[in-house]
N, C-alpha and C positions, 0 to 999 in steps of 0.2 A: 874866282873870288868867292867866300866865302864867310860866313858870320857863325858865331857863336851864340844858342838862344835860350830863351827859356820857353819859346812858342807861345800858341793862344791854339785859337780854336780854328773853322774850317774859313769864319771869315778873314781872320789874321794871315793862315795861307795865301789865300786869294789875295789879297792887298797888296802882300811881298811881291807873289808874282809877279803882280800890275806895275807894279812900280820899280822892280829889279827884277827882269826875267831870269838874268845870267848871275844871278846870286845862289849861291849853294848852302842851305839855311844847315845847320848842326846842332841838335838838339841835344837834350839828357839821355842818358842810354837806357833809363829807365821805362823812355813816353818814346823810344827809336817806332817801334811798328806802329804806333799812331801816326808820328812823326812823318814816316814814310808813307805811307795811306794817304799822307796831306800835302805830300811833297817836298820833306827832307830829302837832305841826300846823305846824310849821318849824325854820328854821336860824338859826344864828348864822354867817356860812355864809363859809368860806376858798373856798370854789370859788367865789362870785361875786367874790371878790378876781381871782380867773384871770380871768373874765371873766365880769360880771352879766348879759349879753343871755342866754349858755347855761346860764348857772344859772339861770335863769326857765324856757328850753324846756325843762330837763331836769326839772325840777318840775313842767310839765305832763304831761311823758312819763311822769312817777310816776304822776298821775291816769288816766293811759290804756294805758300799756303798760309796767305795773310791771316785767314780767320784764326788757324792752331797760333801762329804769331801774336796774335791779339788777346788770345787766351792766356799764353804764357806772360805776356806782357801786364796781364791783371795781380800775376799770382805774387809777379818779382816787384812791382811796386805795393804790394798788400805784404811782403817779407824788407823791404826797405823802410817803409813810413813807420809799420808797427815796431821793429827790433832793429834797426840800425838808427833813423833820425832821432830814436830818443837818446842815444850818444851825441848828438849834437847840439839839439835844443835842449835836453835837461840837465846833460854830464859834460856840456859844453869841451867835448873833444874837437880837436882841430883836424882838419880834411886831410892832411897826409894820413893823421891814426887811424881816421875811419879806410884809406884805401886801402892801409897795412892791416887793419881787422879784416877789409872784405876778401881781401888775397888769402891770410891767415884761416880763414871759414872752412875755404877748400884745400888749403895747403898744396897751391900750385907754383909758389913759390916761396922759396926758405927764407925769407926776409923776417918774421916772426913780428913780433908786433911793439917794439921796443921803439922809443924814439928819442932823439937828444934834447939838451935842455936849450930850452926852455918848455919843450912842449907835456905834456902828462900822454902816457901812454894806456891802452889797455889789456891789461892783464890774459893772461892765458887762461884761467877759469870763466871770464865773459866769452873769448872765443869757444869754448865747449859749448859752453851751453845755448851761444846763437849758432853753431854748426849746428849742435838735432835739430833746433825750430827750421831752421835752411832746410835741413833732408827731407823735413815733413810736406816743406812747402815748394821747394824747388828740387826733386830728386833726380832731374837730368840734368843737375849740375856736380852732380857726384858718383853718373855713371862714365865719365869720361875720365875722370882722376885717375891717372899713372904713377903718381908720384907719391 
């Protein structure tokens, strides 16, 4: 059994447990190695939108080398809030365009970033230009690209 969250902090952990031991919390994929640290046990997860192969090594890296986890977990929510949520909260894009921007970044999959109507899409010129600030800020997600 499992839930879908948005978390709290180390006391919110503790409380779930108490009161649902056998619950399986799933958090944002963004707060995953906090998340785990506190006693997730997964994500719902916009980083594997960027790219699923490093969202899985980065989730082993939880398992083994929480602190580098912890680190990388700063950089990828400091490259979401600054250049991705202002597509949401100010360019009021809808959550499929932003997964199809996040996949588009790294072009792990050719779905491109077009979407039907009713929704407004984003352009291929905003993907250029949030892939450099990505490379700058997360560039083990672009040593893995084969495609």
């Amino acid at each position: 059994m499992g839930c879908k969250v948005a978390a709290g902090n180390n006391e919110w952990y503790a409380s779930m447990k108490s009161l649902v031991p056998e619950l399986s919390l799933f958090v944002s994929g963004n707060r995953l190695a906090t998340g785990i640290s506190l006693g997730a046990r997964g994500s719902y997860s916009n980083v594997a939108c960027l790219h699923p192969q490093v969202a899985q090594q980065w989730y082993e890296m939880m398992l083994t080398d929480l602190p580098q986890a912890l680190e990388l977990e700063k950089r990828i929510q400091f490259f979401l809030t600054n250049h991705i949520t202002p597509y949401i909260t100010e360019k009021k894009y809808s959550d499929p365009a932003i997964d199809k921007l996040l996949a588009a970044i790294i072009g792990w999959a050719d779905v491109g970033t077009r979407m039907r109507w009713p929704y407004k899409w984003i352009q291929p010129g905003d993907v250029k230009k949030v892939r450099e600030v990505c490379k700058k800020l997360l560039p083990e997600f672009f040593v893995h690209n084969t495609w």
